[in-house]
C-alpha beads as a LAMMPS data file, in Angstrom:
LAMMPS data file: protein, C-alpha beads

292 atoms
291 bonds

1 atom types
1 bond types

-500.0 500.0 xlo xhi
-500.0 500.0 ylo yhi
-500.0 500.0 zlo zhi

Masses

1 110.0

Atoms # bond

1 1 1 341.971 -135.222 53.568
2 1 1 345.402 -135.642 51.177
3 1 1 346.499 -137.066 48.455
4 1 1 350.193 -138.397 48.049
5 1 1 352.142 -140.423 46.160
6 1 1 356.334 -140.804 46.311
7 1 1 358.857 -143.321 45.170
8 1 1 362.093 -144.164 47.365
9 1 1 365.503 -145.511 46.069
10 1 1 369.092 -146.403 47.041
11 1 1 371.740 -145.475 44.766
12 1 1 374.628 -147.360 44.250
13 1 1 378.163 -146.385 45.393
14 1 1 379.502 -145.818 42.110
15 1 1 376.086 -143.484 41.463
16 1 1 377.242 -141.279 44.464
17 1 1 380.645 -140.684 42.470
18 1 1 378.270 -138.605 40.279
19 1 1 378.419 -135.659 42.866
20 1 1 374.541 -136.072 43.730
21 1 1 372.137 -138.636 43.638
22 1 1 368.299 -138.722 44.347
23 1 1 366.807 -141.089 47.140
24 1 1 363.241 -139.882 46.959
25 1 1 360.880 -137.954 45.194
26 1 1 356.568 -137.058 46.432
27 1 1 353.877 -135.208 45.188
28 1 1 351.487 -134.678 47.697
29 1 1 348.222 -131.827 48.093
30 1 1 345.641 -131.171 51.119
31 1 1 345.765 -131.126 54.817
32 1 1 349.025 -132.804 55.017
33 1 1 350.426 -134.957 58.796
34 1 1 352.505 -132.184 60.192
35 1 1 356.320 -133.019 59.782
36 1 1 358.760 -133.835 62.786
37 1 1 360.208 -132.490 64.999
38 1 1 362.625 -134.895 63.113
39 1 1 366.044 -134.591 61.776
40 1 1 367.485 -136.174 58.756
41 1 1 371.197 -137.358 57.290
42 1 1 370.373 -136.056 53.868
43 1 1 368.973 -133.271 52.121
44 1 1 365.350 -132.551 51.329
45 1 1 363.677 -129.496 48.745
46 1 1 360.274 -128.951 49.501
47 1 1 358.574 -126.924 47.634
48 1 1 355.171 -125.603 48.181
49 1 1 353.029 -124.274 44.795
50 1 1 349.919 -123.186 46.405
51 1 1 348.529 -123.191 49.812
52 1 1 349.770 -121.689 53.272
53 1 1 351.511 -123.495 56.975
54 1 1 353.885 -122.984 59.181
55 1 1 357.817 -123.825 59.788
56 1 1 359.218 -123.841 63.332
57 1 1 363.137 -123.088 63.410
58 1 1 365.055 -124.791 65.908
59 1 1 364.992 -121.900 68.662
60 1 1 361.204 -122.402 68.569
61 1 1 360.175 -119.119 66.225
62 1 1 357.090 -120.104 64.089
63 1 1 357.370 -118.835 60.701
64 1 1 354.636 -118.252 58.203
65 1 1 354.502 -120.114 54.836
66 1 1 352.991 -118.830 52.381
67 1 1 353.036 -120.485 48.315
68 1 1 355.460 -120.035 46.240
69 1 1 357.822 -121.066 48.635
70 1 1 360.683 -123.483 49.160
71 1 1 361.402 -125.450 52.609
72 1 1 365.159 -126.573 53.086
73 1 1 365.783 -129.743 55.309
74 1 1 369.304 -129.715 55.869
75 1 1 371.436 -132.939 57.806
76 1 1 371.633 -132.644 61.141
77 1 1 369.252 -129.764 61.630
78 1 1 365.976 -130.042 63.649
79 1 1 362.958 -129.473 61.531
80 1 1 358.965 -129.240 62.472
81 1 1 356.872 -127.969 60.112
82 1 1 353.030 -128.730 58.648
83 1 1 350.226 -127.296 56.048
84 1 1 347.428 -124.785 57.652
85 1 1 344.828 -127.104 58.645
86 1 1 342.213 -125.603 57.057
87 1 1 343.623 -124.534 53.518
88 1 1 346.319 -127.544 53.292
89 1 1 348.768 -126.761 50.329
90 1 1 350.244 -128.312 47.490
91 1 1 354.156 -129.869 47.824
92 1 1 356.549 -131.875 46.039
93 1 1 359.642 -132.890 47.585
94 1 1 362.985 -134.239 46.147
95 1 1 365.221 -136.140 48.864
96 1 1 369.039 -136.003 47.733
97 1 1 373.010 -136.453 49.556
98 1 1 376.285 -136.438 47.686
99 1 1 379.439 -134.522 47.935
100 1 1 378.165 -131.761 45.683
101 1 1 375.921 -130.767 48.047
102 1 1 378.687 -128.803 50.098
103 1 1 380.149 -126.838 47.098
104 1 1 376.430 -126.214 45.987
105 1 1 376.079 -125.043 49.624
106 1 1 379.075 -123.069 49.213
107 1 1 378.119 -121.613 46.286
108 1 1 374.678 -120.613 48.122
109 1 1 372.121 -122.419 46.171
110 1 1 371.569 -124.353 49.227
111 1 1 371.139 -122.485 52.232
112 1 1 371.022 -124.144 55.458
113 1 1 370.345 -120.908 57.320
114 1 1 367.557 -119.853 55.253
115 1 1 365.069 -122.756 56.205
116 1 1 362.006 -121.274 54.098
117 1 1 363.080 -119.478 51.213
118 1 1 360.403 -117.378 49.183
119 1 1 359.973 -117.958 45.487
120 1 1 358.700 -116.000 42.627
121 1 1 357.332 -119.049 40.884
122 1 1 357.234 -122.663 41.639
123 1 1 356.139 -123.755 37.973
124 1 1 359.825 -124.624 37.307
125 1 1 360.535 -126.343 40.179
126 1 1 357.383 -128.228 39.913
127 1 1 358.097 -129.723 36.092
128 1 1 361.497 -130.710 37.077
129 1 1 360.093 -132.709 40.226
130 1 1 358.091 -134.234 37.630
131 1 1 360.608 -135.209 35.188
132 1 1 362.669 -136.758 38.528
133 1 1 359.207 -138.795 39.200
134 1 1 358.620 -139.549 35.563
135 1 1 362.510 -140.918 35.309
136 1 1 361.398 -143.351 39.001
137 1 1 359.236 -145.005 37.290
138 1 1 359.878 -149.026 38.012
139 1 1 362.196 -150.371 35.897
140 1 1 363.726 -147.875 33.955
141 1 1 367.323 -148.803 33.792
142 1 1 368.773 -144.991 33.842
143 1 1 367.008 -144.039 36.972
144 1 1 369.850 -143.245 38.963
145 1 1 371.625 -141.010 36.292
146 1 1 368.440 -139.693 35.108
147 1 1 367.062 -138.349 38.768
148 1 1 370.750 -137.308 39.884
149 1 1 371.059 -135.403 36.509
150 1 1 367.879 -133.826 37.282
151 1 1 368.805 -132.973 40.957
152 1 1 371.604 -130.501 39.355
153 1 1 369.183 -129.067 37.090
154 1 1 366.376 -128.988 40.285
155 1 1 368.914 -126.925 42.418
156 1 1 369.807 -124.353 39.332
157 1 1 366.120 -124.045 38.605
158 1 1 365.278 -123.279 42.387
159 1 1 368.148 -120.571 42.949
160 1 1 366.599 -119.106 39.593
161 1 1 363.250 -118.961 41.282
162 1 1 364.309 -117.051 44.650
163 1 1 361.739 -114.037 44.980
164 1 1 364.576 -111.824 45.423
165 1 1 366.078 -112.535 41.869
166 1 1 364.546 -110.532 38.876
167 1 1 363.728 -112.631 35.170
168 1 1 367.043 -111.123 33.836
169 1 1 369.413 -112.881 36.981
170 1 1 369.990 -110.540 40.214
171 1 1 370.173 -106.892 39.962
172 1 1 373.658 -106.559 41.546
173 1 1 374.848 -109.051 39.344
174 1 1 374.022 -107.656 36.089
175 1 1 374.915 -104.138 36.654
176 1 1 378.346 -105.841 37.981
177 1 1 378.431 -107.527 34.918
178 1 1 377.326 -104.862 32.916
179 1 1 380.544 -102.749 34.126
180 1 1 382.796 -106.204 34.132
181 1 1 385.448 -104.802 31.642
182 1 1 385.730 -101.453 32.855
183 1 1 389.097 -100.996 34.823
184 1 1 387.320 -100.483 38.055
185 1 1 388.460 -101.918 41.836
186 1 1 386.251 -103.545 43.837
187 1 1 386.183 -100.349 46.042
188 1 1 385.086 -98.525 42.852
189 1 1 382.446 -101.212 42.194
190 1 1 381.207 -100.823 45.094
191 1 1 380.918 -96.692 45.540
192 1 1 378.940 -96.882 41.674
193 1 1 376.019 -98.779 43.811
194 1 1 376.386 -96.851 46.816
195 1 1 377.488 -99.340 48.355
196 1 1 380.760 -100.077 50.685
197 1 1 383.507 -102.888 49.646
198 1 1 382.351 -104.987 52.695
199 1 1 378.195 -104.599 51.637
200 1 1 379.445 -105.487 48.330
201 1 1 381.304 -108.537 49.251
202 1 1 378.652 -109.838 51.527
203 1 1 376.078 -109.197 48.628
204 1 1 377.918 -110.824 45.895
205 1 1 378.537 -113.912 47.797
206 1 1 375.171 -114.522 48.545
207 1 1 374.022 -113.891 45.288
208 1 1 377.021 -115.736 43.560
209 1 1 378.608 -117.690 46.027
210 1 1 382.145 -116.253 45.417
211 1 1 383.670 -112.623 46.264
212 1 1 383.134 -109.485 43.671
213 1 1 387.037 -110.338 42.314
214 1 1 386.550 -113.445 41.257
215 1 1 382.812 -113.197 40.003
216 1 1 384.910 -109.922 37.576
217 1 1 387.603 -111.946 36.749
218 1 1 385.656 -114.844 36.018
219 1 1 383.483 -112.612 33.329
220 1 1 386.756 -111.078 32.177
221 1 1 388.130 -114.331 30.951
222 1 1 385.274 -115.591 29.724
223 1 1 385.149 -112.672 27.457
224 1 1 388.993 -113.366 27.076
225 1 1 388.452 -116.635 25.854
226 1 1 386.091 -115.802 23.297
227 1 1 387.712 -112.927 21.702
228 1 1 390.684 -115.345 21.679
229 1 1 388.815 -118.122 20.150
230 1 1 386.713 -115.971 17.809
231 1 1 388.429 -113.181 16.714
232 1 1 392.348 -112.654 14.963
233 1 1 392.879 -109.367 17.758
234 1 1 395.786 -108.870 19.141
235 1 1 396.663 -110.330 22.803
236 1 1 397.291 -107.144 23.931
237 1 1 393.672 -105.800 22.297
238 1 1 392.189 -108.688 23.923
239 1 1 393.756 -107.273 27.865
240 1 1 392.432 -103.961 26.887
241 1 1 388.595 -104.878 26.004
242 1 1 388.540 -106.738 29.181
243 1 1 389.637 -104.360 31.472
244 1 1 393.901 -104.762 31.926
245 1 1 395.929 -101.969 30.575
246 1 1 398.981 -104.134 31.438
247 1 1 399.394 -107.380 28.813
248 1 1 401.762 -108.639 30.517
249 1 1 399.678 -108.650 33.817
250 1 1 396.847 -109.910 31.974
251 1 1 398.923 -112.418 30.117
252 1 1 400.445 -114.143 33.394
253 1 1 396.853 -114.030 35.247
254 1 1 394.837 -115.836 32.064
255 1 1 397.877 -118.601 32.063
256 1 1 397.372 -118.838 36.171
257 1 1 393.751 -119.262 36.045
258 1 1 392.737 -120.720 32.721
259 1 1 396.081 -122.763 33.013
260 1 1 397.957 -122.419 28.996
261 1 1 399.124 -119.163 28.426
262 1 1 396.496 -116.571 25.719
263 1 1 398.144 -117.796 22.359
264 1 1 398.545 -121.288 23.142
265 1 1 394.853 -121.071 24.139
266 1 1 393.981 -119.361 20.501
267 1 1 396.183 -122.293 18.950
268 1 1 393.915 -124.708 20.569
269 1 1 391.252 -123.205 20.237
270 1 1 390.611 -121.040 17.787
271 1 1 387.772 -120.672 15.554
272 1 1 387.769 -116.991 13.616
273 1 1 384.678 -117.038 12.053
274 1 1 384.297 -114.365 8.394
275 1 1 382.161 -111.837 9.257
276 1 1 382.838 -111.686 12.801
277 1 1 380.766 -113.562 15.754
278 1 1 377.821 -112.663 17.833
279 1 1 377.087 -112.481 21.329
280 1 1 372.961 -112.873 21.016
281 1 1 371.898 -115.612 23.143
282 1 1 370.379 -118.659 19.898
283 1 1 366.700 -118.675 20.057
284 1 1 365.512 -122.310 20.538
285 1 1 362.931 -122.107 18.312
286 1 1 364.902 -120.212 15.341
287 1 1 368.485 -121.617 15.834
288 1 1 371.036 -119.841 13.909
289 1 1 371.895 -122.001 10.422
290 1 1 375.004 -121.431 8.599
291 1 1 374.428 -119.767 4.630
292 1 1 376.683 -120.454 1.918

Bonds

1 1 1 2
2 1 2 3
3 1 3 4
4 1 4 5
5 1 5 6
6 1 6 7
7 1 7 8
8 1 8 9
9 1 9 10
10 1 10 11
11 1 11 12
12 1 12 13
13 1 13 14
14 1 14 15
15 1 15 16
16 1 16 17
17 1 17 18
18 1 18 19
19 1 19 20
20 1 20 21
21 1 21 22
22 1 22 23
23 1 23 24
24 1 24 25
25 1 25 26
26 1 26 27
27 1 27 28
28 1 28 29
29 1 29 30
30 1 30 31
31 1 31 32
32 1 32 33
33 1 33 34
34 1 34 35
35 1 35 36
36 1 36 37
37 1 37 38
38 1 38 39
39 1 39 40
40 1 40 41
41 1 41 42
42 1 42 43
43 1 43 44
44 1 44 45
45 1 45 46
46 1 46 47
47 1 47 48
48 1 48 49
49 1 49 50
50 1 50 51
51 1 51 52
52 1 52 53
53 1 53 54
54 1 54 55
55 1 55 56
56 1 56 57
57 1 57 58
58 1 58 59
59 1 59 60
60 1 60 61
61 1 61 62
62 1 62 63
63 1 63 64
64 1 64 65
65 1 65 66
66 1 66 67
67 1 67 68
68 1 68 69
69 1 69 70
70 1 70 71
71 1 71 72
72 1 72 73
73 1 73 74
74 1 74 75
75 1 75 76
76 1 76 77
77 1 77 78
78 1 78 79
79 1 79 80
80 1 80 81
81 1 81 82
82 1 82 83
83 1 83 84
84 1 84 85
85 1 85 86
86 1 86 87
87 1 87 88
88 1 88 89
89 1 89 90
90 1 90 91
91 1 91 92
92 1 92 93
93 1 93 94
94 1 94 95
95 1 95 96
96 1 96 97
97 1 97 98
98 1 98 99
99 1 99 100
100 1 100 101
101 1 101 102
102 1 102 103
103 1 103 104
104 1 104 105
105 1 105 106
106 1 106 107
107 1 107 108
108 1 108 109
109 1 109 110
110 1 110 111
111 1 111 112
112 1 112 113
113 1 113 114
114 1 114 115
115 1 115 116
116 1 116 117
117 1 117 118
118 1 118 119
119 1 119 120
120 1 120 121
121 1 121 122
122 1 122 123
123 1 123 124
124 1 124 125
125 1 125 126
126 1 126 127
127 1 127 128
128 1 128 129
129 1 129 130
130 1 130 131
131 1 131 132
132 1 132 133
133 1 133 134
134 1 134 135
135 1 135 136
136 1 136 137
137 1 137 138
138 1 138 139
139 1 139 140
140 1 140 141
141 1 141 142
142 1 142 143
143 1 143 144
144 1 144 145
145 1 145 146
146 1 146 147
147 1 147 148
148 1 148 149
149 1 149 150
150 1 150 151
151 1 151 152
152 1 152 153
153 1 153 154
154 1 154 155
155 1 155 156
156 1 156 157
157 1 157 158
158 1 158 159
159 1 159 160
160 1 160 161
161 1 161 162
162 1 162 163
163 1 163 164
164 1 164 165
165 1 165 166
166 1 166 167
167 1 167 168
168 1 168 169
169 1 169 170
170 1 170 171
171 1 171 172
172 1 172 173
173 1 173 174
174 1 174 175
175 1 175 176
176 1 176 177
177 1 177 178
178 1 178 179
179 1 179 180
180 1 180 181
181 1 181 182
182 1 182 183
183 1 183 184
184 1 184 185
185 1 185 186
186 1 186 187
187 1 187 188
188 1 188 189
189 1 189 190
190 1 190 191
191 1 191 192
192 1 192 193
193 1 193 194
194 1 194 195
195 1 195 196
196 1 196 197
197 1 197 198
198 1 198 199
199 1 199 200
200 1 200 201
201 1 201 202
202 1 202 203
203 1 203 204
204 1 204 205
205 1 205 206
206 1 206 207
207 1 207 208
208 1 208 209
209 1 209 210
210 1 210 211
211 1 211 212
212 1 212 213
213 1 213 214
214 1 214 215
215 1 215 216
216 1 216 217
217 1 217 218
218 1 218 219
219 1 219 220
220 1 220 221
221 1 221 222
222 1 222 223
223 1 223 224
224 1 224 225
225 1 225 226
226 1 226 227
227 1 227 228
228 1 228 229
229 1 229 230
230 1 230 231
231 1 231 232
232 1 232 233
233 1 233 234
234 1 234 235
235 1 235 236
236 1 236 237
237 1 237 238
238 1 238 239
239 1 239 240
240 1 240 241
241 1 241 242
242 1 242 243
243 1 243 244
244 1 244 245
245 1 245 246
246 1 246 247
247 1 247 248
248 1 248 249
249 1 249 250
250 1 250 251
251 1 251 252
252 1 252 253
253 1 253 254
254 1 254 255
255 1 255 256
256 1 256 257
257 1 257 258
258 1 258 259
259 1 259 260
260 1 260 261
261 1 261 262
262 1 262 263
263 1 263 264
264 1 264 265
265 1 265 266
266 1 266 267
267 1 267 268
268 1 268 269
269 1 269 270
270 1 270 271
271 1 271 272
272 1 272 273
273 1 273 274
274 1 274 275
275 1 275 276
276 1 276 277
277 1 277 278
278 1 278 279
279 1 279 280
280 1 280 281
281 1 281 282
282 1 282 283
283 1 283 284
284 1 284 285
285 1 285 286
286 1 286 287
287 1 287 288
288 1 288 289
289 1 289 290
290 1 290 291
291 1 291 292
């Protein structure tokens, strides 16, 4: 016995221009038909809240599901999985394509080699699949953005969820970032977590989808940009509270990457605030209001 219900849709052409668009959305609970062996052209998150099955990978290894869990159906690849017969489970499903999918692939918050992916908490997941089946609803005339806007928040909120990443982000990640404007190398990175530079490369871009260089440098100018926006210190001051001894150096690499050189960024830019600026993350509830 199962319940279901799911909504299909074709997107436009000028729709797909927005990077990724949703074709399909389910919410479904019992002992489900067992899926495939089938493969698909597009992309499918599964994700399973409560509940227990299987997932057969394509050289014929049966894998154990067990809730909270995600299932990744990726194009092209073979897929065969179902809910135990006896406890069933509860799934909802999102079915999406666009270009953005290989960057987000790149990035690793889709992994086509990870089939069944293990989740702290589907509760996330689970209210964003709603809001994409809320937004299908017949006749509302911003379905496409609305469910394609959602399918970027869907894939966030699922890479968020990964059992192997803590409340406060990944653990690599923050004590990375934690040490982000100290004038380390990578190699030096890398010995502080007893790690080697290869382990720490291979880490980082799983967890961040980029090497340990540019997930530094990318916190360095952030920080950069702020203290250039917020505060009247001195270029050079700036290079040294993010890590470069060398202005110059610093200089040339913020006008490579950002693309307008540190002062013409502060001209554009700038905001110096009296009394300084703050780098507490606004409280939804309690947002910060300005006192005269």
């Amino acid at each position: 016995m199962y319940h279901t219900w799911m909504r299909y849709f074709t997107p436009s052409p000028v729709h797909h221009r927005l990077g990724l668009v949703c074709l399909g959305v389910g919410l479904q609970h019992g002992t489900l038909p067992t899926v495939g062996p089938r493969t698909l052209d597009h992309h499918v998150a599964v994700v399973i809240s409560a509940g227990s099955g299987w997932y057969r990978t394509t050289d014929g290894r049966r894998t154990t599901i067990t809730a909270p869990a995600l299932i990744w159906l990726t194009p092209g690849t073979p897929h065969h999985y179902a809910a135990d017969p006896t406890t069933g489970w509860d799934e909802c499903f999102v079915d999406f394509t666009g270009p953005a999918t290989t960057t987000y692939t790149e990035l690793g918050y889709i992994e086509p080699d990870r089939p069944v992916v293990p989740l702290a908490d589907a509760t996330p997941a689970r209210t964003t699949v709603g809001r994409i089946a809320r937004a299908a609803r017949r006749g509302n005339p911003l379905l496409e953005v609305e469910t394609a806007a959602a399918v970027h928040e869907l894939l966030v909120t699922l890479r968020r969820a990964r059992a192997d990443t803590t409340a406060d982000g990944d653990p690599l990640l923050t004590a990375l970032a934690r040490d982000a404007f100290q004038p380390l190398s990578v190699a030096e990175h890398a010995a502080r977590h007893g790690m080697t530079a290869t382990e720490l490369r291979t880490a980082v871009r799983r967890a961040a989808g980029c090497s340990p260089k540019d997930y530094l440098l990318s916190l360095r100018l952030g920080r950069a940009k702020e203290l250039l926006a917020a505060t009247e210190l001195p270029v050079a001051a700036v290079a040294r509270r993010v890590g470069y001894d060398d202005p110059a150096y610093f200089s040339r690499l913020f006008t490579r990457r950002v693309g307008t050189p540190p002062v013409r960024f502060r001209e554009q830019q700038g905001r110096t605030v009296p009394g300084g600026w703050s780098d507490r993350v606004p409280d939804p509830g309690h947002p910060p209001t300005i006192t005269t």
